[in-house]
N, C-alpha and C positions, 0 to 999 in steps of 0.2 A: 148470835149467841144471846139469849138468855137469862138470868139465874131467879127470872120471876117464874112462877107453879107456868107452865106451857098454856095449860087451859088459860089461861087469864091473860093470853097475849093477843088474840083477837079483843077480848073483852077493854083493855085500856088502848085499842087504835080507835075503837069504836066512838071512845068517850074523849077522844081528841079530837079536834078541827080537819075536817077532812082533806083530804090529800086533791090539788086540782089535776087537771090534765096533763099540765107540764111534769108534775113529779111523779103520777103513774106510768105514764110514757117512760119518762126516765129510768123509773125503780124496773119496768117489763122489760126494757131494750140492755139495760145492762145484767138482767137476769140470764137473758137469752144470747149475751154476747161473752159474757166474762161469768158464763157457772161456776168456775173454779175460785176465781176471785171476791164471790159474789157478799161473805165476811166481813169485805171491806167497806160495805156501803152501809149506813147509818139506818137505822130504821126510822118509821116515818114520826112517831113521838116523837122520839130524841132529835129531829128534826122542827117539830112544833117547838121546842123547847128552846134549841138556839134562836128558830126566830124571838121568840118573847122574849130570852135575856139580851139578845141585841137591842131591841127595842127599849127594853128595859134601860140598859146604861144608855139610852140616846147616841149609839155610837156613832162615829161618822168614819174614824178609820179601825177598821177589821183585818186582821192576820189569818189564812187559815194554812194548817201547813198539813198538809195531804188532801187531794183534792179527788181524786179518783176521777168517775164520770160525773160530779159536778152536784150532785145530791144535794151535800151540805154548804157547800157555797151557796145555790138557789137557796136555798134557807134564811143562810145568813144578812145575804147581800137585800134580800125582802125588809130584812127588820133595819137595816139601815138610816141614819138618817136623808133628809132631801138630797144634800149635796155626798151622802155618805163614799166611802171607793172600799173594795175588799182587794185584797193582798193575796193571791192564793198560789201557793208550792206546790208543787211537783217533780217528779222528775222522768214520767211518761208522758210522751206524744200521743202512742196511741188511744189512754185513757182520757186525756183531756179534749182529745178532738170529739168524742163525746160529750163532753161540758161544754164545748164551747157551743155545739148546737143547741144547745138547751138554754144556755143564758140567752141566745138570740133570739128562742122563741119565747122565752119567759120576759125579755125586754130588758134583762141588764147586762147587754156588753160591754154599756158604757160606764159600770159601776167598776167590772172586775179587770185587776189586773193581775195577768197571769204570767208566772215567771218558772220557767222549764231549767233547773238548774238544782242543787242540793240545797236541801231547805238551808242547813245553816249556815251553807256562803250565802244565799239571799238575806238571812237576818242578820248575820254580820256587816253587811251593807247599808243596813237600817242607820239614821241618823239614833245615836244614842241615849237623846235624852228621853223620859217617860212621856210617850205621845200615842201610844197605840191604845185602843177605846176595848178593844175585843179580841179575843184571841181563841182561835179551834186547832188541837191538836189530835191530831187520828193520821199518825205515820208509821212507819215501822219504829219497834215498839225500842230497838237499841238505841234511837236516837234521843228520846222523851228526856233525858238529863239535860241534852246539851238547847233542845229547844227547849226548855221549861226556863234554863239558865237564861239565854239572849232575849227570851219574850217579856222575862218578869222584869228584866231591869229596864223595859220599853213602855211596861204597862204605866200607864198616870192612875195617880190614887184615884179610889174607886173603879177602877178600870179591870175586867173581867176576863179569867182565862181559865176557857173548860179543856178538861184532858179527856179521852175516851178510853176503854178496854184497861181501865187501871186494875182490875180485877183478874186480867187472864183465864177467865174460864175458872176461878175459885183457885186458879194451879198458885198466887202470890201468897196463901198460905200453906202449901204443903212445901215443907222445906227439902222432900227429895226433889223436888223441882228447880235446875238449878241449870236450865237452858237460858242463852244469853238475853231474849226479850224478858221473860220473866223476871231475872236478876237485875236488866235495867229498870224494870217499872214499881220493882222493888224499891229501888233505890232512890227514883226519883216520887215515890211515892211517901218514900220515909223523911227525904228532903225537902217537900213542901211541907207538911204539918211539925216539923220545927221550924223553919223557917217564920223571921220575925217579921218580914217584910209584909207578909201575907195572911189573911183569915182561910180558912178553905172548910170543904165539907164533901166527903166523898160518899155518893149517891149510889145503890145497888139498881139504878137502870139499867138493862141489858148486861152490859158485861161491864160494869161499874162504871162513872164519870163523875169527876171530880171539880167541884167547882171552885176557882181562888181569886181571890180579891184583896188588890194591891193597897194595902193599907194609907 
């Protein structure tokens, strides 16, 4: 999804850092495995973009909670620091055994750890105090409250959590729209920019992503 002019969506891949073998492969084999699912996978900017704000906060520990076939982890786990580890949720087998090929041939098996369970028993696990560097949220969209809640009180000041599809296809402003993802992402969308803990700034790339930083 979109909500940039169609014409100009080749035009801004073009003027990003090109996509290597590992992640065309990737983006081809889950087109032609999961068409249906195919939504769920991150486009290749929004990709470039996690890598550099990873990079950017110097993370070393990264949260991702949806992981699909592994896109945006490759992404992330890149921008890492040396000793960095990612954290990445799910709660398909079959989706991630696709990721997991692809962190092996991209060379960070050893970075990701992958936890096959409901993302928010796995952050509820989490040691509580503010230690997480990074944070990517792109799950099903009724969760986004409860992971926004366990990630922000994790994050250490200065420490960065993007959310994705905060926009629903433009449906978070038509108020007949009143299906249960859209009213979560409503809501947790209204809950971070009061929230005093945090700065944020929601961006209209693809289908909106939001980026907040733990004061």
């Amino acid at each position: 999804m979109s909500i940039v002019n169609p014409a100009l969506d080749d035009y801004l891949v073009e003027h990003s850092s090109p996509a290597d073998p590992v992640l065309r492969d990737l983006a081809e084999e889950t087109a032609r495995a999961f068409p249906d699912q195919l939504t769920m996978q991150i486009s290749h900017d929004e990709g470039e973009l996690l890598t550099m704000l990873t990079q950017l906060t110097g993370a070393r520990l990264a949260v991702e909670v949806g992981t699909f076939t592994g896109y945006s982890s490759i992404c992330i786990a890149r921008g890492l620091a040396a000793d960095g580890r990612l954290l990445a949720c799910d709660v398909s087998e079959e989706w991630t055994a696709v990721a997991r090929r692809y962190w092996e041939r991209a060379g960070l098996t050893d970075r990701i750890d992958l936890r096959l369970a409901p993302a928010a028993d796995t952050l509820r696990r989490l040691p509580a105090e503010p230690h997480v560097d990074f944070a990517f949220v792109d799950a099903d969209k009724t969760g986004y409250p409860v992971y926004y809640e366990e990630l922000v009180t994790r994050l250490r000041p200065g420490g960065l959590m993007v959310l994705d599809n905060v926009l629903q296809e433009g449906r978070v402003v038509d108020e007949a729209e009143q299906g249960p993802s859209v009213r979560a992402v409503r809501e947790v969308n209204d809950r971070i920019v009061a929230d005093k803990r945090v700065s944020c700034v929601m961006l209209p790339l693809r289908d909106g992503v939001t980026l907040v930083r733990r004061n």
